[in-house]
C-alpha positions in Angstrom: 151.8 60.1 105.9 152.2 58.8 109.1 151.5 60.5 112.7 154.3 61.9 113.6 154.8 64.1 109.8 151.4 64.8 110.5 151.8 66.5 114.1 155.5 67.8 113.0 153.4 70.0 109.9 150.8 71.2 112.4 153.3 72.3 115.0 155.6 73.9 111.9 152.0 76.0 110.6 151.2 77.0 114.3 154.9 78.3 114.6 154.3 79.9 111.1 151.3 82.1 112.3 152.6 82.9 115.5 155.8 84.4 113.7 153.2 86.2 111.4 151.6 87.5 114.7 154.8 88.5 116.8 156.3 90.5 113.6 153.1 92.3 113.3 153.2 93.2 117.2 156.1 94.4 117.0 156.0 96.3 114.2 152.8 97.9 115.8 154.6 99.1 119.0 157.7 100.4 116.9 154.6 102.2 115.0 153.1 103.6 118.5 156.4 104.2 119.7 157.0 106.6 116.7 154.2 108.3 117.2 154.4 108.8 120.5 157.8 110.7 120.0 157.1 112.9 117.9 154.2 114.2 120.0 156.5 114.8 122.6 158.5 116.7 120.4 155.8 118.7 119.2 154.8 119.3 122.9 158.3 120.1 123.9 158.5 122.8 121.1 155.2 124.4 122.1 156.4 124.3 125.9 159.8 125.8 124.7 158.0 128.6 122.5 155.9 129.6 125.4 158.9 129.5 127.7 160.6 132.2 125.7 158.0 134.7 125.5 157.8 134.1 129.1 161.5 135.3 129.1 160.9 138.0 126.8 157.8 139.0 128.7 159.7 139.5 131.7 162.6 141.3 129.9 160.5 143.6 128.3 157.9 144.2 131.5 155.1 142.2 129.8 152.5 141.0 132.6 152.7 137.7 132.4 149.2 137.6 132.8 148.3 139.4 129.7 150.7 136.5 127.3 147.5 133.5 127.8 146.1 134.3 124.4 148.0 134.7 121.3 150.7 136.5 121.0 149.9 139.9 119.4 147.1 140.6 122.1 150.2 139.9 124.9 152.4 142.6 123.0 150.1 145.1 122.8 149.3 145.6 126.9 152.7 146.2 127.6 153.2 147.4 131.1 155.7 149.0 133.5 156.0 146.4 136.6 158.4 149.3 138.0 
């Protein structure tokens, strides 16, 4: 085997493991990504949950005060804001 096979195989197991390395990268930030949407998605539910007891609080005359707990304390100190 003469030098230039030689240096040819190292350069060919080098690109090898750097292959090995970028697929695993990338399947890490696709991984990340993934996970990073769905708690956004579970965040943007929770915001749009509160949001619409906000709206019903103000429908019904709720102080908006009284909804920071859960939601059965906020119902029962309904209020007249007339």
């Amino acid at each position: 085997m003469n030098e230039r096979e030689l240096f040819l195989k190292e350069k060919l197991a080098i690109l090898r493991l750097l292959k090995k390395r970028t697929v695993s990268l990338i399947s890490q930030r696709i991984s990340l990504i993934v996970l990073m949407n769905v708690f956004v998605t579970v965040i943007n539910k929770y915001i749009d949950k509160y949001a619409m007891r906000m709206e019903e609080a103000i429908i019904k005359g709720v102080r908006i005060t009284s909804l920071i707990g859960d939601g059965k304390k906020a119902r029962s100190r309904k209020v007249a804001t007339k």
